[in-house]
C-alpha positions in Angstrom: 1.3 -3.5 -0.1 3.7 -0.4 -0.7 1.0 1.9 -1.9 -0.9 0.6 1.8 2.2 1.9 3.9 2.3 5.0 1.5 -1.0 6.0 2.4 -0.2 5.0 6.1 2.6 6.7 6.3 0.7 10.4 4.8 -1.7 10.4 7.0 0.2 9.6 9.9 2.4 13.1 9.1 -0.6 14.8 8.0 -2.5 14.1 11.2 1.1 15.1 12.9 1.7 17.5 11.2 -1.6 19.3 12.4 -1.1 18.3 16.1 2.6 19.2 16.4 3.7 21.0 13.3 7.4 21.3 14.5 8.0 18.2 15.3 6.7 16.8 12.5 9.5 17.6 10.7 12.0 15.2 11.1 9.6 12.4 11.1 8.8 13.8 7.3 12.7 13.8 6.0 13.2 10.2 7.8 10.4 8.9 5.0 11.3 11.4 2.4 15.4 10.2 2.9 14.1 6.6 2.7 12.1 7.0 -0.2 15.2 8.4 -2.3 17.1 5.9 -1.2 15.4 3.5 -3.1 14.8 6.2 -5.9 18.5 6.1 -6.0 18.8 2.4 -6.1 15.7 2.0 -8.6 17.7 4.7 -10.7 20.8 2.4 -11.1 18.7 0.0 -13.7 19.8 0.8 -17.2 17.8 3.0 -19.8 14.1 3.3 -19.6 14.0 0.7 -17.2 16.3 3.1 -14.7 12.8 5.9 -14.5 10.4 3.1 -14.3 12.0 1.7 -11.2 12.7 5.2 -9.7 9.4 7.0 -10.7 7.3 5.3 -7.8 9.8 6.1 -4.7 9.6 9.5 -6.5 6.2 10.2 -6.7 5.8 8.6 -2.9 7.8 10.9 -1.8 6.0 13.7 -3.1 2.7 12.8 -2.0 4.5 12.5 1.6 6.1 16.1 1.1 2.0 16.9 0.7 0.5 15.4 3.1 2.8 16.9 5.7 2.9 20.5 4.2 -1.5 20.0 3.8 -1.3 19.5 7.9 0.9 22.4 8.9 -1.6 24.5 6.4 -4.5 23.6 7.7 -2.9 24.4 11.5 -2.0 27.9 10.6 -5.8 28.1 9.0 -7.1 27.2 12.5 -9.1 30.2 14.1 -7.3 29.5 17.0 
């Protein structure tokens, strides 16, 4: 279910992020401010258990950093 809304969620800013590259922005560091949130919070669990919660929210949040950045590219690629 939470990789679903991950997925949603990138291509939403990708396809945003090629239609209105400006504004895209702050729709990008709402989802990237919520994902460490819960890195934080996953972060809190003792030892090895501490990276295991944390490591998906962090690797979310760097395929949603991609997505968004992959758009914006592919804008200023535009012959146009």
């Amino acid at each position: 279910m939470v990789v679903a809304a991950v997925i949603g969620v990138s291509v939403v800013l990708a396809v945003l992020a090629f239609l209105v590259p400006r504004l895209s922005r702050h729709p990008e560091r709402g989802t990237q401010r919520t994902l460490g949130a819960g890195a934080r919070a996953g972060s809190k669990a003792p030892g090895v258990l501490g990276r295991l919660f944390s490591k998906p929210f962090h690797s979310s949040s760097r395929a949603v950093s991609r997505s968004g950045a992959a758009g914006r590219r592919s804008r200023g690629r535009m012959p146009f």
